[in-house]
C-alpha positions in Angstrom: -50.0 -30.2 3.7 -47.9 -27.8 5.6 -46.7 -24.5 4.0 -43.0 -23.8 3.7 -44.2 -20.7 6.8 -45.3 -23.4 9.1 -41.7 -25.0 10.0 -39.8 -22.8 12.0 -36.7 -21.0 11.0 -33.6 -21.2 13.0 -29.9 -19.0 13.2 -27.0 -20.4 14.8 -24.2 -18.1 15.3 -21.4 -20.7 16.3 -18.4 -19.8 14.2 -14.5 -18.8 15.2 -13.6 -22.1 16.8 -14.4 -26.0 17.0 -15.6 -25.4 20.3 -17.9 -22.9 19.4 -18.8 -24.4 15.8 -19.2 -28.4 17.1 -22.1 -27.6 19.4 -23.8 -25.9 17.2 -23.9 -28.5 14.4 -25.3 -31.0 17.2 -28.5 -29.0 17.9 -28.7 -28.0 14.5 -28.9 -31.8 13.6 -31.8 -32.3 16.4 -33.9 -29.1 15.3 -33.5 -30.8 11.4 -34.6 -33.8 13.3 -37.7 -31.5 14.1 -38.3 -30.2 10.9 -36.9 -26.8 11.0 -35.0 -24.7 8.5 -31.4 -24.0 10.1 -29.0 -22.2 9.1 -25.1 -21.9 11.0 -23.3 -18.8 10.7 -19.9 -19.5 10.9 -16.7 -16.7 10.4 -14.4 -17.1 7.2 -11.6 -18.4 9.5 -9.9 -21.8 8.0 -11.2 -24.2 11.1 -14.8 -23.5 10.2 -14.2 -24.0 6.8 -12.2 -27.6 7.4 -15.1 -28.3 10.0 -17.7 -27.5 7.7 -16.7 -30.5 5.3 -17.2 -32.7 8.2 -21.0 -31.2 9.0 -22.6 -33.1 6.4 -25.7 -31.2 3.8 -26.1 -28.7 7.1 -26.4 -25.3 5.4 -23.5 -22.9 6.8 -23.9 -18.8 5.9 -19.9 -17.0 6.5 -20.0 -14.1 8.5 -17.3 -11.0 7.7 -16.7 -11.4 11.6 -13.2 -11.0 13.3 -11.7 -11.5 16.8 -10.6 -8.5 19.2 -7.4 -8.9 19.4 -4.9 -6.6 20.8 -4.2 -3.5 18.7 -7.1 -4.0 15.9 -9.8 -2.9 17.4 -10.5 -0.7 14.1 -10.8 -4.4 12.1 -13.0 -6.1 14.6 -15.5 -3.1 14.8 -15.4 -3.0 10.9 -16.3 -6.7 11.1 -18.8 -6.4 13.6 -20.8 -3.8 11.4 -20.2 -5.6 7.8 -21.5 -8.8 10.3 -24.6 -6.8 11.6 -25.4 -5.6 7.9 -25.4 -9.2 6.6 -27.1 -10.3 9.2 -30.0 -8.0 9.0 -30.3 -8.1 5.1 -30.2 -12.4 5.0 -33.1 -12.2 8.0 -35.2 -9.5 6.2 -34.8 -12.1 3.0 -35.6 -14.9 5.8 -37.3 -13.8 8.8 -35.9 -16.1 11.6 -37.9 -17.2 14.5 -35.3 -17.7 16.8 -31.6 -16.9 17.1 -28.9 -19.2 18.9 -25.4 -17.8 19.9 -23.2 -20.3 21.1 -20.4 -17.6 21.8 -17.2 -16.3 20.4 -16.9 -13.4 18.1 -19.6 -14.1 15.5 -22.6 -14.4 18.4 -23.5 -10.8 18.6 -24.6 -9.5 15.5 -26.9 -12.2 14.7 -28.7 -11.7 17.9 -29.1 -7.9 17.6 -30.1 -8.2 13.9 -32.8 -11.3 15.1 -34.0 -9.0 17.9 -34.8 -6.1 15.1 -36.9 -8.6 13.4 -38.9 -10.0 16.7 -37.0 -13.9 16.8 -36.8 -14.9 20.1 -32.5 -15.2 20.9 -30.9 -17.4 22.6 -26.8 -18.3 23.8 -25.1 -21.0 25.0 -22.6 -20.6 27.2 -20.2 -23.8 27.6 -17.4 -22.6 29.8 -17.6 -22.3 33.8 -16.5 -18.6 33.0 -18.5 -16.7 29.9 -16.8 -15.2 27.3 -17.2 -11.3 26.3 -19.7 -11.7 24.0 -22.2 -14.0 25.6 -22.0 -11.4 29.4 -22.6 -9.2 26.8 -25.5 -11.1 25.5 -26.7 -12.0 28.3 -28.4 -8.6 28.9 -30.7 -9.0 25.4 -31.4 -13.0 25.4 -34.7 -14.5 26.1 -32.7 -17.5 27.6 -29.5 -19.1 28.9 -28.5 -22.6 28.2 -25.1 -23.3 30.4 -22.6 -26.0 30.3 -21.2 -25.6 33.9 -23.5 -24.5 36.6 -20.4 -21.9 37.9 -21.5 -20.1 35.0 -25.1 -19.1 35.4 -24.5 -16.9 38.1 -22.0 -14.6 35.4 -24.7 -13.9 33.4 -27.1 -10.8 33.5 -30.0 -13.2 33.0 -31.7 -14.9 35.7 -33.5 -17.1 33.2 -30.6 -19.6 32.5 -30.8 -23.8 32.4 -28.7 -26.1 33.0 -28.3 -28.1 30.0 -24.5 -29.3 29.7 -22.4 -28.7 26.6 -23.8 -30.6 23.1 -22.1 -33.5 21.6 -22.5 -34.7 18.1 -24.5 -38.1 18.1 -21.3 -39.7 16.8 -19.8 -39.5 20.4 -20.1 -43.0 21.9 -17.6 -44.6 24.2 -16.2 -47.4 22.9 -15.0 -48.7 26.7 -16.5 -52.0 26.2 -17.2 -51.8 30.4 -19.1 -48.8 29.7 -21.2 -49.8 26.8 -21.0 -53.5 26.0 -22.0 -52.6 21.9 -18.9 -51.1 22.0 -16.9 -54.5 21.5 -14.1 -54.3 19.6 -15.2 -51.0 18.3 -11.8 -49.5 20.3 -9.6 -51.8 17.8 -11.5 -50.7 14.1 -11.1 -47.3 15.6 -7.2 -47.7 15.6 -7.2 -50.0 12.6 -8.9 -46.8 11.0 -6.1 -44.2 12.1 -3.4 -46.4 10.8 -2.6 -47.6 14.5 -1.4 -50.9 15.9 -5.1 -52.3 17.1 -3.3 -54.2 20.3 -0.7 -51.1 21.5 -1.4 -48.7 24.3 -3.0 -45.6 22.5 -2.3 -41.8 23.5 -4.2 -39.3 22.2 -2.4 -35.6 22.2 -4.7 -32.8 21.4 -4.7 -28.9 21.6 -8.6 -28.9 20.4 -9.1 -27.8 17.2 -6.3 -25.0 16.9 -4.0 -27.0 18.5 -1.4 -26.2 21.1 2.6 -25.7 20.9 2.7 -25.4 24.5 1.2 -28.9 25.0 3.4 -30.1 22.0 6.7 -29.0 23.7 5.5 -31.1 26.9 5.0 -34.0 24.7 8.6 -33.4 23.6 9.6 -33.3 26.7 8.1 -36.3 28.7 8.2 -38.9 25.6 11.4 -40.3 26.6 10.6 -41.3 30.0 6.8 -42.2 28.9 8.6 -44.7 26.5 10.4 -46.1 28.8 6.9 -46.6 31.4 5.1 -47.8 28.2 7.0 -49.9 25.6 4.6 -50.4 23.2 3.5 -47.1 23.3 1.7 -45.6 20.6 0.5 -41.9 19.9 -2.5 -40.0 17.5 -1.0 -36.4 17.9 -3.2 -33.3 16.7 -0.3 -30.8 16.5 -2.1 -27.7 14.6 -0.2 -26.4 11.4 3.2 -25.8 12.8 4.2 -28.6 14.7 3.8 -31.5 12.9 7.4 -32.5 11.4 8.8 -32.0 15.1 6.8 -34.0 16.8 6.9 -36.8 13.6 11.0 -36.6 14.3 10.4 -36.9 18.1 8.8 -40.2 17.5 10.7 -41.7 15.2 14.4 -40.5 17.8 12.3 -42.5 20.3 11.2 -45.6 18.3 7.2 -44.5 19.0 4.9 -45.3 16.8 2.8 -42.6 16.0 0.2 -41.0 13.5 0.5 -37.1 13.3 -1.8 -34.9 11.8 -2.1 -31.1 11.6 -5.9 -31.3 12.1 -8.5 -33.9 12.5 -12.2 -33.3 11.9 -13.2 -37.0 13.1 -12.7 -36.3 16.9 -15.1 -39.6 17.7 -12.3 -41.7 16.0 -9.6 -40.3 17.9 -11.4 -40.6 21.2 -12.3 -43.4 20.4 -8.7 -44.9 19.5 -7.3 -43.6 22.9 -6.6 -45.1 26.1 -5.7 -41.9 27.7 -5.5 -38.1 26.1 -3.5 -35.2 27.4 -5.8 -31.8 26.2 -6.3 -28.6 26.6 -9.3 -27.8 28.3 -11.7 -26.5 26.3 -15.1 -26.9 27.1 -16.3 -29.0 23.9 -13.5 -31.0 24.0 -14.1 -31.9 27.7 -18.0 -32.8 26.5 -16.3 -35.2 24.0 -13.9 -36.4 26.1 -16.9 -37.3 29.0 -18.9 -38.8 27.0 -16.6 -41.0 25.4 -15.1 -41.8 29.1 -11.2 -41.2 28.1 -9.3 -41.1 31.2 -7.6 -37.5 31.1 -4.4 -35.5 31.7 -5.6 -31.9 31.2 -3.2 -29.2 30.5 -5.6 -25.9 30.4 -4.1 -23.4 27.6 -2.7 -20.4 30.1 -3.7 -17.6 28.1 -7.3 -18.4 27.8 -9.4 -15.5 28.4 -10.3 -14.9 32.1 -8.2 -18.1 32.7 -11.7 -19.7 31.8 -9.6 -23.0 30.5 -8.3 -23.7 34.1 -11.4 -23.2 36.0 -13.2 -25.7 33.2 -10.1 -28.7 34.2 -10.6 -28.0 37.7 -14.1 -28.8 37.9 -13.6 -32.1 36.1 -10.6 -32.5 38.5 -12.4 -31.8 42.1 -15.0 -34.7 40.3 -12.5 -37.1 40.1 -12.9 -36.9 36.2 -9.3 -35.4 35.1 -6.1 -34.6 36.3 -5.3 -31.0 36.0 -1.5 -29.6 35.1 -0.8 -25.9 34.7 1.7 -25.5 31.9 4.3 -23.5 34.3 4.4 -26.1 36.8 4.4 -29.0 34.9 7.3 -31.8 35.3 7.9 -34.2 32.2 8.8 -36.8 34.3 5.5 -36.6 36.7 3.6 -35.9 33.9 4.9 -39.4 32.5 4.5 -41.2 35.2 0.7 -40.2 35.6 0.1 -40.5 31.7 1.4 -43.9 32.2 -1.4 -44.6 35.2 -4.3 -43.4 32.9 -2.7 -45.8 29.6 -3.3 -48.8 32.3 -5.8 -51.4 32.9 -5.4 -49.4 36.8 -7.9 -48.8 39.1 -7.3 -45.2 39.0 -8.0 -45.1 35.1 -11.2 -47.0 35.9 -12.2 -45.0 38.9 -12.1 -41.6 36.9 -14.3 -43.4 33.6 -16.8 -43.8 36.0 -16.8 -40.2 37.2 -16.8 -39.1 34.0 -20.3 -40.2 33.4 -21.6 -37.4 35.6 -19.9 -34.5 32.4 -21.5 -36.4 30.1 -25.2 -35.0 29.1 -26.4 -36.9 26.1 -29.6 -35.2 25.8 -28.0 -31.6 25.7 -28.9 -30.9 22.4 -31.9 -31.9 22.4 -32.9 -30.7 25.5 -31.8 -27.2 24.1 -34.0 -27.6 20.3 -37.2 -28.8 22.3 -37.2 -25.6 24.6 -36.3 -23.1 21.5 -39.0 -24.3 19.8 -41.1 -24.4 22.8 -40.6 -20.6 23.4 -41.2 -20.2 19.4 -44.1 -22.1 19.6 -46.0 -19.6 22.8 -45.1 -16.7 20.5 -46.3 -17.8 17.3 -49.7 -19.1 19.9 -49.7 -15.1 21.3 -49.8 -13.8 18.0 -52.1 -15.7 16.1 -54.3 -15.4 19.3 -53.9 -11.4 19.0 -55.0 -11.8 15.3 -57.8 -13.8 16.0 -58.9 -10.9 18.8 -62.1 -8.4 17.5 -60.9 -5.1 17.3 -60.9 -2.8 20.3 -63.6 0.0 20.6 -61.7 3.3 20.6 -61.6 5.4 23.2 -62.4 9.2 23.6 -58.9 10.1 22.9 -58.1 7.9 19.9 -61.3 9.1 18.6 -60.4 12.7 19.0 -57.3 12.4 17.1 -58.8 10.6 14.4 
């Protein structure tokens, strides 16, 4: 029988958004899969703690961390130090044998306090342009995982692989011309939402914050899309603010619609929707390829490093999205290509297909099975370093004996 030592023991650092936090919980599902002891680190904000009750019997640690945000800089060091301390008094309880970041403000401490115990670390980067603390990272890491190939080349690390962005497993297009299982699945998904199962279906989503930018266009370009579309219907993820204005837009316009602040059960949704119109997030754009939802993406203009607009416009030069910048954005051409995408149109077709090529099912496994491949050598060099007979002293050693 194996002793409790023998399975490895893995940190996820993946809390601060869904985007961050979503990924995470897919390869800690695979490395359960592989018997390992894993524990996510999340941060105390409210979206981890809603996501977590999605996350099933995962176990989840909260980190003190907080983002740099202009004019605090005093709270985020205090919460990178309380982070650190916690870190390194949980991994002296538990010694870790590998650390994964998977960015955003809660990666770094985890990492430092794992390299002070000897864990091998890890990050994930799943934007075309990394994020502060994974460049940062990048200089301590044993290895890279990326979800864009733009973004290897931003990272002090030459020992980077491509892997895409992770998906949860629950991810499966229900486009019955993609996956034949899939039959009918589209309509149980809507039935499930509280949606007509026969109407055109838009999804409206500003990831898992959401986006009053994106819900102002909606406001906007409804009353032409309800004229394009009669029998229109929408699943709007307005984050906490925006919710009875968009629920009166609807209802001025005779839409049918389901609006909800937030939404843990993003495979429904996708799964629902003829179309989306998103921000463009990295995770979200995993979930949206690999559920082949033909896209309007709208990336969130003050992203850091713009990183949201360089992510859109690699799915747009692939033929896999249609990119609009928020500042040039016309309600009546946004419509009018929203009402393309709803279609049973060649051009909605066309970009499913291109889709495929975002999608990387095997992305979280791919990343568990070469952590624990790199855990596996240095658990091999040690016990072979054990099992070495001691070395005769030399002169010197002997002398200062």
């Amino acid at each position: 029988m194996r002793s409790q030592s023998d399975f490895p023991r893995v940190a996820i650092a993946c809390g601060g958004t869904g985007g961050h936090l979503f990924p995470g919980v897919a390869v800690a599902r695979q490395l359960r899969q592989r018997d390992c002891a894993v524990t996510l680190l999340i941060s105390p904000k409210e979206i981890d703690q809603q996501a977590v009750r999605t996350a099933g019997d995962l176990e989840f640690a909260v980190l003190p961390a907080v983002g740099l945000t202009r004019g605090r800089p005093a709270q985020f060091a205090q919460g990178f130090a309380a982070s650190l301390r916690q870190s390194w008094s949980r991994f002296r309880l538990a010694t870790p044998d590998a650390v994964l970041a998977m960015g955003g403000f809660t990666s770094a401490p985890p990492v430092i306090a794992g390299r002070m115990f000897g864990a091998a670390t890890f990050l994930h980067e799943s934007n075309t342009i990394p994020g502060k603390a994974n460049r940062w990272l990048s200089w301590l890491i044993d290895q890279a995982f990326v979800g864009f190939p733009e973004a290897a080349d931003r990272l002090h690390t030459r020992r980077v692989r491509m892997t895409g962005t992770p998906v949860r497993p629950e991810f499966q297009t229900t486009d019955p011309t993609v996956n034949p299982d899939a039959r009918g699945s589209r309509a149980s998904a809507r039935l499930a939402l509280g949606l007509d199962p026969d109407r055109p279906t838009l999804l409206v989503t500003g990831g898992s914050q959401g986006a009053r930018g994106l819900n102002d266009l909606v406001v906007a370009l409804l009353p032409r899309l309800a004229q394009l579309v009669p029998r229109l219907q929408l699943f709007h993820l307005t984050g906490a603010n925006n919710a009875e204005k968009i629920t009166a837009t609807c209802a001025a316009h005779q839409v049918k619609a389901v609006v909800r602040p937030f939404f843990g059960e993003m495979h429904l949704a996708l799964g629902a929707a003829d179309a989306v119109i998103s921000r463009a997030g990295a995770s979200s754009l995993a979930e949206i390829a690999a559920m082949r939802v033909p896209s309007l993406l709208v990336p969130y203009p003050a992203a850091t490093d713009n990183h949201q607009f360089y992510n859109a416009r690699a799915f747009e030069m692939a033929g896999a999205a249609r990119l609009v910048e928020a500042s040039q954005a016309d309600p009546a051409k946004v419509a009018a290509s929203l009402a393309e995408l709803l279609g049973a149109t060649p051009a909605a077709a066309t970009m499913r297909g291109a889709l495929a090529q975002w999608h990387f099912p095997r992305a979280a496994a791919v990343i568990a099975d070469h952590l624990l491949a790199v855990v596996a050598a240095r658990r091999g060099n040690r016990q072979g370093a054990a099992s070495l007979p001691p070395r005769p002293l030399t002169n010197h050693q002997t002398a200062i004996l």
